[in-house]
TIDRENVEX-835159 format. One line per 2 residues: number of its first residue (from 0); for each residue x negated, y, z of C-alpha. Coordinates in steps of 0.02 Angstrom, whole numbers, plus 50000, padded with zeros to 5 digits. Example, Ala and Ser with C-alpha at 12.3 -4.5 7.8 and 13.67 -1.06 7.14 Angstrom:
2
0	49385,49775,50390  49316,49947,50357
END
This chain:
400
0	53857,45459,55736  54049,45542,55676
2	54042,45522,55478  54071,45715,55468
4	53895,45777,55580  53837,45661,55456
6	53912,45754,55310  53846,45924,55374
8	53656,45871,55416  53648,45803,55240
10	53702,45948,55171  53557,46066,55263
12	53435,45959,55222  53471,45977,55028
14	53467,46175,55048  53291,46154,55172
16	53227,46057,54994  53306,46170,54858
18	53250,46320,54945  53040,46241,54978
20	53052,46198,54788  53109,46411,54729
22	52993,46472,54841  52842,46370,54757
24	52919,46421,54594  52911,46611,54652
26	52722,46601,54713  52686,46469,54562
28	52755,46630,54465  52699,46761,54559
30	52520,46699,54532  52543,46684,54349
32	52605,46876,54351  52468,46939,54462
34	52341,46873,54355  52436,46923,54180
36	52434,47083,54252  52278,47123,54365
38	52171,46977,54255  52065,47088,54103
40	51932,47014,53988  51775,47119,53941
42	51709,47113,53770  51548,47138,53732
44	51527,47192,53539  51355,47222,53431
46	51407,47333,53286  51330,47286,53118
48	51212,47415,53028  51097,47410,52872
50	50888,47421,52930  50738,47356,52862
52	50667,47172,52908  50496,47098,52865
54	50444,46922,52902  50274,46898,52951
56	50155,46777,53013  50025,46823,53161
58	49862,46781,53212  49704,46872,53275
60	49548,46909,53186  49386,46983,53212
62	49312,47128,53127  49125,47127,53048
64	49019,47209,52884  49070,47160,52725
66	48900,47192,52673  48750,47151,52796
68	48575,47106,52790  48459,47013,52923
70	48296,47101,52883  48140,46968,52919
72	47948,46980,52913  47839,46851,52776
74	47701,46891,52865  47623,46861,53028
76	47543,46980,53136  47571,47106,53260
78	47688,47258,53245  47631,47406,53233
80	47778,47544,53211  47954,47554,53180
82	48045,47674,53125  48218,47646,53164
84	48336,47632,53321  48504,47532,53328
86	48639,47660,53255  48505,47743,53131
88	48573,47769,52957  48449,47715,52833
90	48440,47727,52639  48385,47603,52534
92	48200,47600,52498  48174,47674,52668
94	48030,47612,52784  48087,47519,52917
96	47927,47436,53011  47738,47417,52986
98	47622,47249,53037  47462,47246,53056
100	47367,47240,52881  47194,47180,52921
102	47183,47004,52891  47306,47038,52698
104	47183,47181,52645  47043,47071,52694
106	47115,46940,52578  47161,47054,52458
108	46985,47153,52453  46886,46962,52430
110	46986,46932,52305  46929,47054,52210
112	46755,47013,52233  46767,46848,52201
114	46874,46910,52011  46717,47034,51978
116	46606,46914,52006  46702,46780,51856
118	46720,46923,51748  46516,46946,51754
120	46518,46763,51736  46602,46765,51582
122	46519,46906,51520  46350,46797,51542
124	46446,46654,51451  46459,46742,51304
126	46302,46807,51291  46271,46606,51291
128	46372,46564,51181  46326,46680,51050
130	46139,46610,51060  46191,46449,51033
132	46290,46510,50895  46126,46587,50825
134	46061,46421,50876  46168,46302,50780
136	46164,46414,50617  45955,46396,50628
138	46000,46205,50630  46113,46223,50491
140	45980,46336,50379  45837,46212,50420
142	45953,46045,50402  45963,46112,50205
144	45783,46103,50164  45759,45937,50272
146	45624,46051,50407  45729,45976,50541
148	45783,45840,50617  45946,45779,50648
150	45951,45760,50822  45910,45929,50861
152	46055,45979,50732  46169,45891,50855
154	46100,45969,51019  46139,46140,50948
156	46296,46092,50884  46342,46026,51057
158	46256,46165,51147  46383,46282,51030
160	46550,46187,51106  46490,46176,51292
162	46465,46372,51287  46626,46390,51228
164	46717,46279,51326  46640,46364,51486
166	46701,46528,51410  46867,46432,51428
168	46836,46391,51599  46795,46548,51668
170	46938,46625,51580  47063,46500,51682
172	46970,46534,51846  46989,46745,51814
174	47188,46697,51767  47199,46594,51950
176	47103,46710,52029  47206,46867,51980
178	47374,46753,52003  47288,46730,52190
180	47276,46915,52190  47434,46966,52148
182	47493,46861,52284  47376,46907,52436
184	47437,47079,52378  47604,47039,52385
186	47566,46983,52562  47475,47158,52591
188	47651,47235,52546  47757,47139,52661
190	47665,47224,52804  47765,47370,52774
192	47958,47332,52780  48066,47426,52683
194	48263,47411,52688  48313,47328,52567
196	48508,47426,52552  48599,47575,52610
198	48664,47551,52796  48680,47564,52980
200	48543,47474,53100  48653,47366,53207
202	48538,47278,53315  48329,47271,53344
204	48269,47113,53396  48080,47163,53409
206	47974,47288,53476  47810,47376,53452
208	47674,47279,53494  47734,47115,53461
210	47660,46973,53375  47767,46884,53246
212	47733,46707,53183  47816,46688,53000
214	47727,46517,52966  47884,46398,53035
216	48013,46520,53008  48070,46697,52970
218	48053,46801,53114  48190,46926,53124
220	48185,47104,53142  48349,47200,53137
222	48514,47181,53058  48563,47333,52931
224	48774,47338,52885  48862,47442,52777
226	49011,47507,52874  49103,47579,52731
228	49203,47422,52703  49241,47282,52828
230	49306,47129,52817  49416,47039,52959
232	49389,46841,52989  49556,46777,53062
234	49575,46618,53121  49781,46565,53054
236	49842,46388,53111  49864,46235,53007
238	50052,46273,53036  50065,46438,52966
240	49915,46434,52847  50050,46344,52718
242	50123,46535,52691  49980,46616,52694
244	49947,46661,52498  49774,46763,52405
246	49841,46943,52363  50002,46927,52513
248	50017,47109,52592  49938,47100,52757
250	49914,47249,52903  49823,47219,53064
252	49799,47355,53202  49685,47350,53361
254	49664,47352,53552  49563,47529,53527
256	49682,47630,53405  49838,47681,53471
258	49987,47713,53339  49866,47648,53198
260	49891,47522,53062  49766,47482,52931
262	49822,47397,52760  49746,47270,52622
264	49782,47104,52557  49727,46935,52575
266	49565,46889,52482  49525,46735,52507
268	49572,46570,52616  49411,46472,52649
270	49430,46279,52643  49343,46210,52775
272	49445,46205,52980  49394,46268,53115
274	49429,46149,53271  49438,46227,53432
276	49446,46102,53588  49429,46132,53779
278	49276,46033,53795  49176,46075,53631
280	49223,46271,53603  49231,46299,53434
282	49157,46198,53279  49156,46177,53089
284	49220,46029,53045  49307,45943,52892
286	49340,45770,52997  49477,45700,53110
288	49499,45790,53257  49592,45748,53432
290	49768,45784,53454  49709,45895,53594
292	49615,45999,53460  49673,46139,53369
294	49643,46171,53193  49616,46317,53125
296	49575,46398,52958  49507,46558,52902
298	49565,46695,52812  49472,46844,52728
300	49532,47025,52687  49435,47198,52673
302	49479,47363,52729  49392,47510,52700
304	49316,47610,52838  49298,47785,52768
306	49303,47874,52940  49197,47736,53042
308	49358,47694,53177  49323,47504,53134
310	49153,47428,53229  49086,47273,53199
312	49160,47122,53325  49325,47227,53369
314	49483,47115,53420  49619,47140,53273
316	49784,47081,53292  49843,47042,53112
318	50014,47025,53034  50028,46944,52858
320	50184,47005,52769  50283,46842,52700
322	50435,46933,52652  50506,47124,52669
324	50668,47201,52631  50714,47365,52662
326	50905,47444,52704  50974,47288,52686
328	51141,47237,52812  51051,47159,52989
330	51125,47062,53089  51053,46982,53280
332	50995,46809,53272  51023,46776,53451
334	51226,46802,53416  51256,46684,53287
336	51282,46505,53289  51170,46396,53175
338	51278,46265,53041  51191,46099,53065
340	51083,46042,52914  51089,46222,52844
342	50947,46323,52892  51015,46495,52791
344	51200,46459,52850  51264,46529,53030
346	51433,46567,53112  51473,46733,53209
348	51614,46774,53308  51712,46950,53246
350	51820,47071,53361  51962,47131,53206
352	52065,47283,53211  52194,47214,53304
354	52076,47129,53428  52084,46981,53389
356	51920,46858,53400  51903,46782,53219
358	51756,46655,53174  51673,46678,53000
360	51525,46599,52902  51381,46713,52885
362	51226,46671,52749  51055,46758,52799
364	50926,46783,52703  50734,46845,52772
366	50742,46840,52963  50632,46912,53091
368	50632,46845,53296  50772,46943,53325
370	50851,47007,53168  50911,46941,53033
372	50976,46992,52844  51155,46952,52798
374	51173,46914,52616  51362,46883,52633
376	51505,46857,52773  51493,47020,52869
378	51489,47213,52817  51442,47355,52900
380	51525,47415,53033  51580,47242,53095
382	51598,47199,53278  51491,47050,53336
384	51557,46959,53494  51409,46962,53619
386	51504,46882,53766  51679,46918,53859
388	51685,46955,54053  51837,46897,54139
390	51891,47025,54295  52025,47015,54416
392	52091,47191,54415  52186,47141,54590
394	52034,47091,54673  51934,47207,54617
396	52049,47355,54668  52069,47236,54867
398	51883,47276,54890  51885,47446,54848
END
């Protein structure tokens, strides 16, 4: 090939290379203007405000009488009336239930008999004993001129201390049988049942007509509450019981009151765990339990129930107050970043004035699931970064 067609293809080819590499440089830079200009970032912000935050821990309890009786029979026999129906409100003093009364009266009326009869037992006893008195002194009167003789002085004398120590006797059989007495007519009384406080009937576990048998055991009758105060039993984990303090605010509401909270504080923690398991239910127990068991422990507070909303074995869903502060600056938890091996210590991302995204250190104090309170490193007012949305203006504006 001539050295100058040479020349000339060698010289094309350098301008086919120079002008491949511009034009990458102008889409490389076209690019990188389109998305400069047609590429905008959406900020998402949370604005900081003051509010009020309480910490609490929750667990569900069950409503029941402060004050309640089980009212039981001593005696056996077969009922005769009663008085009452479940929901009655009864007064103290007020009679509740009658058993039959024959077989105690019968008791009660031999008893008697059988005292009359000691009392004219010792009433013949004396007359006894004062003519051996009479007796003895004859002795005595004769023993001083010698007219009789000694033996006979010591059968009166002994005739004297017999009749008084049956006087004894009979006076110890009258206390036992009056002490007997007293008893069978205590027994007479227990046929008619009286309540024994103020109250509501809450349930009737017998009927008319039916014979109770108090020798093994008490049988029951009916249960009598006092509504005017109740107390609620909540069961707390072993996790949480650890905050859980006598006298801590508490509030609980329930399933039937809409809008409603009732108030107290915590009375009392009782010692002994509750276990619940899948296989057992629930027991009382104070031993080691399975890992698949759950223990539980129960705490006490009253309420009063003035206007009778609350009924015994209601479902309450309790909160107790650990901590509450009120207009303080709030912040959300779910925005800030938690320092590592600082549990009160958090970072937050800030949208400044000029828009820039600055990070700062924010200290919290009481927190709630999804609020927290800032003690220092943001004011009100602030702009919390919540995310940023990247949109391509160009794209966006192809599919419209």
């Amino acid at each position: 090939m001539p050295l100058e067609f040479r020349s000339v293809a060698s010289i094309h080819m350098r301008w086919l290379r120079c002008g491949g590499l511009l034009g990458v440089i102008c889409v490389v830079g076209l690019l990188v203007w389109s998305t400069s200009v047609y590429s905008t970032d959406t900020i998402d912000i949370a604005t900081i405000v003051r509010g009020d935050i309480e910490s609490n821990v929750t667990a569900v309890g069950t409503l029941q009488p402060r004050r309640y009786v089980d009212v039981g029979a001593q005696v056996s026999g077969q009922i005769r009336r009663i008085f009452v129906q479940p929901g009655d409100v009864v007064k103290e003093g007020q009679l509740l239930a009658e058993i039959d009364a024959s077989l105690p009266r019968a008791k009660v009326d031999a008893d008697q008999a059988a005292l009359t009869g000691l009392k004219f037992q010792l009433a013949d006893q004396r007359a006894q004993l004062a003519l051996a008195r009479q007796q003895y002194a004859r002795q005595q009167q004769l023993a001083q001129h010698r007219a009789t003789r000694e033996e006979d002085m010591q059968i009166a004398q002994a005739t004297l201390r017999s009749a008084a120590a049956k006087i004894g006797v009979l006076k110890a059989q009258i206390d036992q049988m009056r002490s007997t007495l007293k008893g069978d007519k205590a027994q007479l009384g227990y046929t008619r049942i009286y309540a024994p406080m103020a109250g509501v009937v809450m349930s009737l576990e017998t009927h008319e007509g039916q014979t109770l048998n108090a020798v093994q055991q008490t049988p029951l009758l009916l249960r009598i509450a006092d509504l005017s105060t109740m107390t609620v039993w909540t069961n707390v984990s072993e996790a949480d019981v650890g905050q859980i303090k006598p006298g801590m605010p508490v509030y609980f509401t329930t399933l039937g009151v809409d809008n409603r909270r009732w108030t107290s504080k915590v009375r009392q923690i009782l010692p002994a765990p509750t276990t619940t398991s899948g296989l057992c239910g629930n027991a009382p127990t104070i031993a080691t339990t399975p890992a698949t068991s759950k223990v539980l422990y129960t705490v006490l507070f009253d309420v009063a129930n003035t206007n009778g909303e609350l009924m015994p074995q209601m479902t309450a869903q309790v909160f107790f107050v650990t901590a509450r502060v009120v207009n303080v600056i709030t912040a959300p938890l779910s925005i800030l970043q938690a320092v590592p091996g600082q549990s009160d210590v958090y970072t937050a991302r800030v949208l400044d004035a000029d828009g820039q995204i600055t990070t700062r250190e924010v200290r919290t104090g009481v927190r709630h699931r999804l609020t927290v309170e800032v003690l220092s490193g943001l004011a009100v007012g602030d702009k919390l970064v919540t995310g940023v949305q990247h949109e391509n203006a160009w794209a966006r504006r192809s599919q419209l």
